[in-house]
N, C-alpha and C positions, 0 to 999 in steps of 0.2 A: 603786605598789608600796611595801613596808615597808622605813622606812630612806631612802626617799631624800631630797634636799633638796626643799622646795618654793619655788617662785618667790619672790621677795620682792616685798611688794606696801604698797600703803598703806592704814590702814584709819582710818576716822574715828568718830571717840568724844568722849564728854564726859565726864569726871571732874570732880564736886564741880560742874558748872554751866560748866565752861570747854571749850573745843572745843580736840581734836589730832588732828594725822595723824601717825600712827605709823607709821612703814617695820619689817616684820617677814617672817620667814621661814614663822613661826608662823601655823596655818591660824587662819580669822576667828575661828572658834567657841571657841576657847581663850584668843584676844585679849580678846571681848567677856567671857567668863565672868571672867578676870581683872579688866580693868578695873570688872565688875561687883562682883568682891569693893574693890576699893578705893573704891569710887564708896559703896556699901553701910557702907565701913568709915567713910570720910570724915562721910557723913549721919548715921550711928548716934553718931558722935560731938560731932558739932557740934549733935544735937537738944537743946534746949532752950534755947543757949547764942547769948546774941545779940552781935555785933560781933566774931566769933571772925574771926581774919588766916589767911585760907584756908595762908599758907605753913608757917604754925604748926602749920595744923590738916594738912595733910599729914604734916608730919615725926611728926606723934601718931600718926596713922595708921600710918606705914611702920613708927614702934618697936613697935606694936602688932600688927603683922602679922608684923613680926619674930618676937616673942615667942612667936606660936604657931607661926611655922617651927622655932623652938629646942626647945619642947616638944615638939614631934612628933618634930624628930631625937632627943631625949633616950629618947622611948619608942621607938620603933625603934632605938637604940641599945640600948635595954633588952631588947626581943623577940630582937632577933636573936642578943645573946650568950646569951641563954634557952637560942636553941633550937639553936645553938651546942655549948651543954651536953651534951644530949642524945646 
């Protein structure tokens, strides 16, 4: 049913080559897509660049990911007083 909680479970994943088990509420298929955009952002990052410090190379990553969460709220901030207007 919509709306309700779903069980908490643990799902297991690799980011950037390292293995976790993540305890989430969050069904699998949202977990892995996520993880898949960090995993994607991490590789896209670190391609070509040798002896990068994976901790490093995360925190790139997160500010990078950030940046387009900001953008995006920036233009939804923008659409919506648009239409707002209206």
């Amino acid at each position: 049913m919509a709306g309700e909680k779903q069980q908490s479970q643990v799902i297991k994943v690799n980011i950037f080559g390292e293995p976790y088990s993540l305890k989430t509420d969050a069904p699998a298929a949202q977990v892995e897509e996520i993880v898949g955009m960090v995993d994607g952002k991490m590789q896209r990052l670190a391609a070509g660049k040798t002896g990068i410090n994976s901790k490093k190379l995360a925190v790139w990553a997160a500010l990078d990911l950030a940046a387009e969460l900001y953008d995006v709220r920036q233009k939804y901030a923008k659409l919506k007083a648009e239409a707002l207007k209206d």
